[in-house]
N, C-alpha and C positions, 0 to 999 in steps of 0.2 A: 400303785405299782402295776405297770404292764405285764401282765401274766400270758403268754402266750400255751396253750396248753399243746396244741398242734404243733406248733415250732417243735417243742420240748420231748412230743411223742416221735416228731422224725430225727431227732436227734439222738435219741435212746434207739430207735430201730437201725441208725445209719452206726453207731457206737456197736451196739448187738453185732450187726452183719460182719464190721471187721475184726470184730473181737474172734466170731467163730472161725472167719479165715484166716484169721493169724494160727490159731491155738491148729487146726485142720495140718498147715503147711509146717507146722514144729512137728506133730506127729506123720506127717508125708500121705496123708489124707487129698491134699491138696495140693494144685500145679503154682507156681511160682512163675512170676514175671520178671526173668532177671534183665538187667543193666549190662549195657554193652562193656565192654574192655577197657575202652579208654576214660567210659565213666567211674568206672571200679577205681581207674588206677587215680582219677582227681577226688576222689573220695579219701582213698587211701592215701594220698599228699597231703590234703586240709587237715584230715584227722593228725600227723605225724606234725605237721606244725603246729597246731593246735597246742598237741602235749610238752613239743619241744618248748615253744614260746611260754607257755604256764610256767616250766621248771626255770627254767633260764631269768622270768619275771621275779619268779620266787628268790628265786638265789642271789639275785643283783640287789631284792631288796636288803636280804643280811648283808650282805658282803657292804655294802652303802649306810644301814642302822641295824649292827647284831643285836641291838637292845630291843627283845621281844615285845617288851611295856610302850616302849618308844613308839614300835610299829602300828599297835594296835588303838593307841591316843592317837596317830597321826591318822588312822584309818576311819574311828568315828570321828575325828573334825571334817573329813573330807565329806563321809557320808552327812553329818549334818549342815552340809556347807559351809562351813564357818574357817575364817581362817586358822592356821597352823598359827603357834604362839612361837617366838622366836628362843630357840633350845642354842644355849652353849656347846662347841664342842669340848671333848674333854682335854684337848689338847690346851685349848682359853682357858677351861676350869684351872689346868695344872698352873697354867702362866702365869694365873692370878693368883694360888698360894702360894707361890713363887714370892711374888713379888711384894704380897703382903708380909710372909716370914722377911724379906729380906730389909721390913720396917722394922719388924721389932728387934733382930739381931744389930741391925747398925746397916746403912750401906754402904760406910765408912771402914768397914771390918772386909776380909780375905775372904769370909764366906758369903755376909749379906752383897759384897759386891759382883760375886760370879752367881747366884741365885737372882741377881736383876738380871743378868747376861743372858742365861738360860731361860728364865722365866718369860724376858722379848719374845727369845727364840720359840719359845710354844706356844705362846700367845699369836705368833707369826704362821706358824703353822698349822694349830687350829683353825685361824681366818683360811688360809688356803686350803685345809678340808672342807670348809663350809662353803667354799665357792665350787668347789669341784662337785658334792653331795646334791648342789641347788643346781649344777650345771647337766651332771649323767640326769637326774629327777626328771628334767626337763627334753633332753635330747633323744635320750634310750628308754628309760623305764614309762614315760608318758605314752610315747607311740606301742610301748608294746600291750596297756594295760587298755588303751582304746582299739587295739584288736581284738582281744578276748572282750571284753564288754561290750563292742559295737559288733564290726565286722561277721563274728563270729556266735552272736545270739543269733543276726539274721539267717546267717548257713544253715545255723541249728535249725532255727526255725521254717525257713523253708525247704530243707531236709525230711523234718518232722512233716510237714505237708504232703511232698515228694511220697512219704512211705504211706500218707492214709491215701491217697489217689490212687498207689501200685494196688493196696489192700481193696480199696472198691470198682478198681479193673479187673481184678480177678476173681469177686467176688460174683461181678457181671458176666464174666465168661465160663465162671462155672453154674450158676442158676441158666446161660443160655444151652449150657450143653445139656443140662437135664431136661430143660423144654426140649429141646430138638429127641434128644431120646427118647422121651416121653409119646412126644408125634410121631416119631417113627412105628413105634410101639404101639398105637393105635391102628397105625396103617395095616400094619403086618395081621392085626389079628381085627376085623370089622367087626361093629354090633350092629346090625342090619337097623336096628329098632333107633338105637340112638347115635348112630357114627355121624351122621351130617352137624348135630349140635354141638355132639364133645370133639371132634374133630376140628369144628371151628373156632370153638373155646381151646384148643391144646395150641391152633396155629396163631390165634391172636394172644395168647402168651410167647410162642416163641419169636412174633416179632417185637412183640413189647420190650421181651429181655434183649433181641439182636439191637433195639434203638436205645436202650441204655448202657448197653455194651459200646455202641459207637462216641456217646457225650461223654460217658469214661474214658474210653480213650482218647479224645479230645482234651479232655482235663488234663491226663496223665502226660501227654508229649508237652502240651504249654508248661504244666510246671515242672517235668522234667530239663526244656528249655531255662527255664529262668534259673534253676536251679545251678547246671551246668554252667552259665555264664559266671554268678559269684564264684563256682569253683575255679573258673580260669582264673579267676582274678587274686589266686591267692601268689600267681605268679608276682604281680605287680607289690603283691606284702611284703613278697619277698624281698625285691628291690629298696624298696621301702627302708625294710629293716636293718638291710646292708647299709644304708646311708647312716642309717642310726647309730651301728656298733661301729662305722669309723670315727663320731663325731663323740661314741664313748670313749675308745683308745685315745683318740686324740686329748678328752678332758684328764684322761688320767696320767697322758707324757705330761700336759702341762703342770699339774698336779705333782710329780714326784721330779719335776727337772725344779720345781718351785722349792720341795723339802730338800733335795739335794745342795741346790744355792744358801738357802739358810743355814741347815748345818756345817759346808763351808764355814760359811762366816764365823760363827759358834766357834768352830775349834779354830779359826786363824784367831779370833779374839782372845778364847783362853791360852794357846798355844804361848800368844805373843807376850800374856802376863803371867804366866806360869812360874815364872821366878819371884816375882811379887806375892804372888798371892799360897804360890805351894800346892801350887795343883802337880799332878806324879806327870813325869814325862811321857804317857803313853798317850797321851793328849795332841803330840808332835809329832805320832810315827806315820801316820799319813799323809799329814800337811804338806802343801806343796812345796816343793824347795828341797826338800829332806830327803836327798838319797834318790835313788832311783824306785822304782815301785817294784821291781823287778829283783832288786839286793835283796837276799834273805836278812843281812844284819841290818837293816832298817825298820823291819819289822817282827816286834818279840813278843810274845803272850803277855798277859798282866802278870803270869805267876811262874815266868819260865826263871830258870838260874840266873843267877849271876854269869858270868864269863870264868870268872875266879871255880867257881863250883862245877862249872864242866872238866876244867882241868884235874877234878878231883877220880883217881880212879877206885870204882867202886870197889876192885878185888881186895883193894889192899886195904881195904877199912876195915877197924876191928874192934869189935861193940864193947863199949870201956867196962868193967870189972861193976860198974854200980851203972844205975841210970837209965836200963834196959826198963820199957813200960810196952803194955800189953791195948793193942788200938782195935778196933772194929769197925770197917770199913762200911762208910756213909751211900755211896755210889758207883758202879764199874767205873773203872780208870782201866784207859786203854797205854800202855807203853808209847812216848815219841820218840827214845831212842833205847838204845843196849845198855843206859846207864839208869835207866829209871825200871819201876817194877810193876807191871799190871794187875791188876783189882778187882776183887768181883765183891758184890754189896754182900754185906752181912758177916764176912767171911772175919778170922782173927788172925793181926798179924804182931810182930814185934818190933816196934820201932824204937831207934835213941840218933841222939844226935852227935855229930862231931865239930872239934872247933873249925871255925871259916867258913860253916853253909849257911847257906840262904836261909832266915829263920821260918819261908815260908816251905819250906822240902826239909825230911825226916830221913832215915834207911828206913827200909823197912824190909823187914825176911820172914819168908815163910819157908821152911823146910830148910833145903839148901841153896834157894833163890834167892837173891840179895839185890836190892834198887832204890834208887830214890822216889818216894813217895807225895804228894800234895796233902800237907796239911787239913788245908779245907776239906778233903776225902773222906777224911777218920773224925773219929771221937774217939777221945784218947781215954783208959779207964785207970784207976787205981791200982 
């Protein structure tokens, strides 16, 4: 083993020197070399992309796989070079117990045969998240992970250079001010006996410090140079990056105009056999053909009235003699019209029913407030 003991001692003395002008210029001991204006402000740019890019890296990886475990398997295969093992999306998983329940119930039956329907349809759509997931991976999130891992060690690092070169510039220009002090200070006051010697000894320190003062600064402007050129170049990141998030947007129109076209399909399928198979008509209220998109009576909640039950007015209802039951309400229910009665969780209210409503709406009163209620809302007590 190569041992160099002198390397190792000018190493420890050049560590020492900037140690104590750092620690000197935090308590204002010492003078500081600051950085022009316009280097401050590309400082201040690289640093704000820097953090920005991190976050936005981060978040596009959830946003792409929320599955924490997922993350971090994909993250030591990469560190270990090893390929990524081929992961189902959950949408495939669903398609596939889809399609396997719709073995064992029959595919011949009403149900096993709309569970092969839907089961395609996720199976279909899974595939198109996984193109889309291998597509952003590649377009967006690779260029941004090769900034911060390349780009941006190097800045660091010749950043981190940049401040030890300021720290041994200045370290130079303060050991030469005290030589010059020092020589003046011999001037001003002679020692007849020994002034030619120490005198000669104070000026061949003060030029020794003025020629290490000048190779410092020598050091300090070249890699303050090099330094300021990668700074500029976080311009061209920029650009860069712009390419990337249109080529993300892009993978994800294609992406959800692809889930759009599927579920289409889906519901013109089931729509068109919904008499067959007994599927509820709410399956049709969108489907093309049907109405304008615009008619309110084309489009009706899964749990609104009947037609028959709107006509019903609530004043005139009158809670029969038996049958009145005491409910407690599940979730706020907010009122959609003067004929229904709104809800706050936890709260008791009184509900019964009358003949010809909707078995899924109750009255219900509290005080002297009187409206029709959602079932699904309450839990009804004894």
């Amino acid at each position: 083993m190569d041992f160099n003991v002198r390397k190792l001692a000018t190493d420890a003395g050049i560590f020492f020197s900037r140690a104590v002008q750092f620690t000197e210029e935090k308590l204002g001991q010492a003078e500081k070399t600051e950085l022009d204006t316009h280097f401050e402000s590309l400082l201040s740019r690289a640093d704000c992309t820097k953090n920005w890019t991190e976050k936005i890296y981060r978040q596009t990886e959830v946003l792409l796989q929320p599955n924490p475990g997922a993350r971090i398997e994909e993250f030591l295969y990469e560190k270990l070079d090893r390929k990524i093992p081929p992961r189902a999306t959950n949408g495939e998983i669903l398609g596939q117990f889809m399609l396997e329940a719709a073995k064992e119930f029959g595919p011949g039956t009403p149900y096993g045969s709309t569970l092969i329907k839907v089961g395609d349809c996720q199976r279909r759509l899974g595939g198109a998240q996984r193109d889309f997931l291998q597509t952003s991976s590649i377009s967006f999130l690779t260029p941004l992970r090769n900034f911060l891992e390349g780009d941006w060690r190097t800045i660091s690092k010749e950043r981190r250079l940049l401040e030890n070169r300021r720290l041994d510039l200045d370290a130079c220009k303060a050991r030469l001010k005290k030589a010059r002090a020092a020589e003046a200070k011999a001037a001003a006051a002679p020692d007849f006996q020994e002034t030619r010697p120490r005198n000669y000894v104070l000026s061949a320190s003060a030029s020794a410090a003025d020629h290490e003062l000048r190779v410092a600064q020598t050091e300090f402007d070249r890699q303050a140079e090099v330094t300021r050129l990668l700074l500029e170049g976080i311009s061209s990141t920029h650009v860069n990056h712009l390419r990337c998030l249109c080529e993300f947007v892009e993978a994800q129109t294609v992406y959800y105009n692809q889930c759009h076209k599927y579920m289409q399909e889906l519901q013109r399928e089931l729509g068109s056999s919904s008499g067959d198979i007994g599927c509820p008509d709410s399956l049709e209220v969108n489907s093309p053909g049907v109405g304008s998109p615009t008619d309110p009576s084309t489009v009706l909640p899964l749990n609104s009235p009947s037609p028959d039950t709107d006509a019903l007015q609530i004043e005139e209802v009158q809670p029969p003699a038996s049958g009145t039951r005491k409910a407690k309400v599940l979730y706020g229910y907010d009122a959609g019209d003067s004929s229904e009665l709104s809800l706050m969780a936890d709260e008791l209210i009184t509900v019964y029913t009358v003949p010809g409503m909707d078995s899924d709406w109750l009255i219900g009163e509290r005080g002297n407030q009187k409206g029709k209620v959602p079932v699904t809302y309450l839990e009804l007590l004894s």
